[in-house]
C-alpha positions in Angstrom: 0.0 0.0 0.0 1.7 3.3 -1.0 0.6 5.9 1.6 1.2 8.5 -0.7 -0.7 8.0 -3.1 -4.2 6.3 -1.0 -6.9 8.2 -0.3 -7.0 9.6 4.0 -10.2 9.1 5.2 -11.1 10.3 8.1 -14.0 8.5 10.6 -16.0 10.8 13.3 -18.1 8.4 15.1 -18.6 8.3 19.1 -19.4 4.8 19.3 -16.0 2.8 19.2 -16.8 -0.4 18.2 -18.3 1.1 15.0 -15.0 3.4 14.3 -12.9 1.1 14.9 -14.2 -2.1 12.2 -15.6 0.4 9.7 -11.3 1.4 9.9 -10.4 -2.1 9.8 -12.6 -2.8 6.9 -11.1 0.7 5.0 -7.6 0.0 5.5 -8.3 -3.5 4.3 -9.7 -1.8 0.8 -6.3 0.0 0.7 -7.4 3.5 2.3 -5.3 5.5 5.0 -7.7 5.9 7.8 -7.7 8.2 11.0 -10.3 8.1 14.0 -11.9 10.6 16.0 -14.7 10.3 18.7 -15.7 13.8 18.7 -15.8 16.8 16.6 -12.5 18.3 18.7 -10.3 15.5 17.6 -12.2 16.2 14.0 -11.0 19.7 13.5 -7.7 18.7 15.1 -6.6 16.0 12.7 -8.2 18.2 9.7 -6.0 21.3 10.7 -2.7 18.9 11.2 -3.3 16.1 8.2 -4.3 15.9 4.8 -7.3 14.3 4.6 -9.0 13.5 1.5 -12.5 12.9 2.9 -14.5 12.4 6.2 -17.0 10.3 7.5 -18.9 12.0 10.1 -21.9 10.9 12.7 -24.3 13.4 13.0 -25.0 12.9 16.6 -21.6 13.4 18.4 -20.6 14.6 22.5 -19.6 17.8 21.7 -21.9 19.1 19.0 -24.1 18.4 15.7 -21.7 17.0 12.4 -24.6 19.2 10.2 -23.2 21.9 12.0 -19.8 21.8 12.0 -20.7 20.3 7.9 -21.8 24.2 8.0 -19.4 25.6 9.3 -16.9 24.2 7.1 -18.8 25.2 4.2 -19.1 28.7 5.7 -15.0 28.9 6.0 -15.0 27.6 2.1 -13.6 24.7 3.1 -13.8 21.9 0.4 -13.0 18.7 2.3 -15.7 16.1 1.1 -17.6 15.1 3.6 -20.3 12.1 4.2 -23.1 12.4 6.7 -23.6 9.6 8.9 -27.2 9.0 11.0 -29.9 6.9 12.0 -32.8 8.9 10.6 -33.7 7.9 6.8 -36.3 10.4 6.5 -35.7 12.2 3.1 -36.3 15.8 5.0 -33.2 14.5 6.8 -31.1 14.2 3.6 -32.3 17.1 2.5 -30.7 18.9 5.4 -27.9 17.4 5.1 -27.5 18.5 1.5 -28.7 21.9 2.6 -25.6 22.2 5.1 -23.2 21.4 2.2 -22.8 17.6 3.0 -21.2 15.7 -0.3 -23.7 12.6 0.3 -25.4 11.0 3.1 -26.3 7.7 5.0 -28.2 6.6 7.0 -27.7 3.5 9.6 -27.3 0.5 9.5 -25.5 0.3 6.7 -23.5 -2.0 4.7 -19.7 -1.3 5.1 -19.6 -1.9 1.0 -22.4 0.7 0.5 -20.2 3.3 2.3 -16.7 2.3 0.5 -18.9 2.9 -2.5 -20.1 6.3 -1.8 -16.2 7.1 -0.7 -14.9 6.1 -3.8 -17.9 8.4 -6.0 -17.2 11.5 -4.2 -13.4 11.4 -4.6 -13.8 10.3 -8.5 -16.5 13.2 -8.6 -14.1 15.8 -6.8 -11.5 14.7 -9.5 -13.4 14.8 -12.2 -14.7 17.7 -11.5 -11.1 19.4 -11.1 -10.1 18.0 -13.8 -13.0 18.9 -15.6 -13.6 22.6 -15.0 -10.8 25.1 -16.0 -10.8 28.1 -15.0 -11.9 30.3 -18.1 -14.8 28.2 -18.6 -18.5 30.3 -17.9 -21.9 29.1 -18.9 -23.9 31.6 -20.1 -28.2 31.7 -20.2 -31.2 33.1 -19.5 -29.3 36.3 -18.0 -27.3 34.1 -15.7 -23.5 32.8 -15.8 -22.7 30.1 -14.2 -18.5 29.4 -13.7 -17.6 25.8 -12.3 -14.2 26.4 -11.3 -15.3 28.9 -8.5 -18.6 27.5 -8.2 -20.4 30.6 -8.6 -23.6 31.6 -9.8 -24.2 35.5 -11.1 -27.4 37.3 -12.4 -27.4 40.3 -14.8 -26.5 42.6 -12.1 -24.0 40.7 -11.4 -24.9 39.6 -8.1 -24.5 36.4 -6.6 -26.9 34.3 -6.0 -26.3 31.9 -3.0 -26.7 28.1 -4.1 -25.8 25.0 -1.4 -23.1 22.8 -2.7 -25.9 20.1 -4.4 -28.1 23.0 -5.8 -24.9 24.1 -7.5 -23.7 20.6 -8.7 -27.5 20.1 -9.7 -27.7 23.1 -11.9 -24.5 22.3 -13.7 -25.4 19.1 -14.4 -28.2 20.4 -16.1 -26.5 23.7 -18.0 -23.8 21.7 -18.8 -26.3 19.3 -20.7 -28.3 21.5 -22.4 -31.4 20.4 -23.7 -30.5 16.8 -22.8 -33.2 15.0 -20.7 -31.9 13.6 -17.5 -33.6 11.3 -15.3 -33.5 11.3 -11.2 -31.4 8.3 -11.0 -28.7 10.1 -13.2 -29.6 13.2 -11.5 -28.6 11.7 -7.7 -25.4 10.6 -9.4 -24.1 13.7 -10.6 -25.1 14.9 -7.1 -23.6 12.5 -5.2 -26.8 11.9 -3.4 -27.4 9.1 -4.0 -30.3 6.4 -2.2 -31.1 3.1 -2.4 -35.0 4.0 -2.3 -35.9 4.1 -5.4 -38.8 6.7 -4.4 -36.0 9.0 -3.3 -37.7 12.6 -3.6 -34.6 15.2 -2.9 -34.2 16.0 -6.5 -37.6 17.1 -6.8 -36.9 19.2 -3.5 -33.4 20.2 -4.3 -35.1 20.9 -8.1 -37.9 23.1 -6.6 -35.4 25.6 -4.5 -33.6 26.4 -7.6 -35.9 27.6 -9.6 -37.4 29.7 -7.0 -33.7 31.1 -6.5 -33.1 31.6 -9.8 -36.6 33.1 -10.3 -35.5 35.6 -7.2 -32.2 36.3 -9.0 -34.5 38.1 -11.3 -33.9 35.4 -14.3 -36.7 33.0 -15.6 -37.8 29.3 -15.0 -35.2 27.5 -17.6 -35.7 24.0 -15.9 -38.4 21.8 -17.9 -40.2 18.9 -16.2 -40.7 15.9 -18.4 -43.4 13.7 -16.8 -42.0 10.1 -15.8 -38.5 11.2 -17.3 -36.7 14.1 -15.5 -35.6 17.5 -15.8 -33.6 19.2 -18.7 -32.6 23.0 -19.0 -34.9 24.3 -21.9 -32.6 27.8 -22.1 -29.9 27.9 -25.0 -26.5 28.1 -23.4 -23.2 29.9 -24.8 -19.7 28.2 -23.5 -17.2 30.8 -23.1 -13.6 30.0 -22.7 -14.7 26.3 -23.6 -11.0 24.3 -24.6 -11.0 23.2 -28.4 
C-alpha cells in the first residue's frame, strides 16, 4: 500500500466499536484511515493532516456533524464530507445537502455501500477538477454560471447563493443543455445518491432552484418531463470552452 498516493479518510463516530471495524474494513480496501470520537479531535486531525474525505456521525458529544458540515462550508472549506445517521427520512437528507454535506447515510449500513459512496465522491471531486478550468462560464437566460469557483451570477451581477448540491445540480443540467436527465442520473451527478428508489430530494433540491433563480430576477429555464426528468430548456453559450 503506498501511503502516498491512497486516499486519507477520516471516521468521526462516538461509538468505538463502530469506528474502529468500519477502519479495519477501509484499511483493508487499501485506504489510510484516522479516528476521531468527537468533533474536537475532528478539526484537530483536519488542521494537522491531509485528509482527503471524512466520515462524520451526526449525533456526536460535543456538538451536531450538520453543523460543523456548516461551518466548514461557511469557512470555504472543500473537504468532502459524508453524513452519517440513523434517521432515513428524506427531509433528513435534505438537510444534510442543505448544510453542504457531499452525500449522506443513514444507519445501518453496509460497510460496502459506504466504500462505494467514498470512492464516487473522490472520483467526482476529481473529475470535476479535472474537468472545469478556469476560463470556462456558462452563459443563459441572464445568468453565468463558472464551475471552477462555483459561482452563480445574475445580470446585475450579483451572486446568487446556491448550497453545494443546488450548484452541482444546476451544472449538471446547464452543462447538458437540452439533454433529458432522469432522477437516478440526476442523484449521481449529485452524489446523493439512495437506495429508495422513491428517493424525492431531487424534486426538492429541483424546486429551491428555480425559486432562487426566479429571485435572482432570471426565468424558470428548468423543464419537467413527466416520468422522465428535468432538462434546462434555455440555450446556453460556452465561453472559454477548450477546443
Amino acid at each position: 500500500m503506498n501511503a502516498k498516493r491512497d486516499p486519507h479518510i477520516l471516521i468521526v463516530d462516538d461509538d468505538e466499536e463502530i469506528r474502529n471495524l468500519l477502519g479495519k474494513y477501509l484499511v483493508s480496501q487499501e485506504f489510510k484511515v484516522s479516528l476521531a470520537g468527537d468533533l474536537r479531535t475532528f478539526r484537530k486531525i483536519v488542521a494537522t493532516s491531509n485528509v482527503s474525505l471524512a466520515v462524520v456521525d451526526v449525533m456526536l458529544p460535543d456538538g451536531s456533524g450538520l453543523d460543523m458540515c456548516r461551518d466548514m462550508r461557511a469557512q470555504d472549506s472543500t473537504l468532502p464530507i459524508i453524513l452519517l445517521t440513523a434517521l432515513k427520512e428524506d427531509v433528513d437528507r435534505i438537510i444534510g445537502l442543505e448544510f453542504g454535506a457531499d452525500d449522506y447515510l443513514g444507519k445501518p449500513f453496509n460497510p460496502r455501500e459506504l466504500v462505494a459512496r467514498i470512492r464516487a465522491v473522490l472520483r467526482r471531486q476529481q473529475d470535476c477538477s479535472g474537468k472545469a478550468p478556469e476560463n470556462v462560464v456558462y452563459r443563459f437566460a441572464g445568468f453565468e454560471l463558472e464551475p471552477f469557483r462555483r459561482r452563480l451570477t445574475n445580470r446585475e451581477r450579483q451572486e446568487l447563493d446556491l448550497t453545494s448540491a443546488e450548484f452541482d445540480l444546476l451544472h449538471a443540467l446547464i452543462a447538458r443543455a437540452g439533454r433529458l436527465l432522469s432522477r437516478e442520473q440526476l442523484l449521481d451527478f449529485t452524489n446523493a445518491r439512495s437506495s429508495d428508489p422513491f428517493d424525492r430530494s431531487i424534486d426538492v433540491l429541483m424546486s429551491r432552484i428555480r425559486r432562487k433563480l426566479r429571485d435572482g430576477g432570471g426565468e424558470d429555464v428548468i423543464k419537467t418531463v413527466r416520468n422522465g426528468g428535468y432538462q434546462c430548456s434555455a440555450p446556453v453559450d460556452v465561453a472559454g470552452a477548450p477546443s
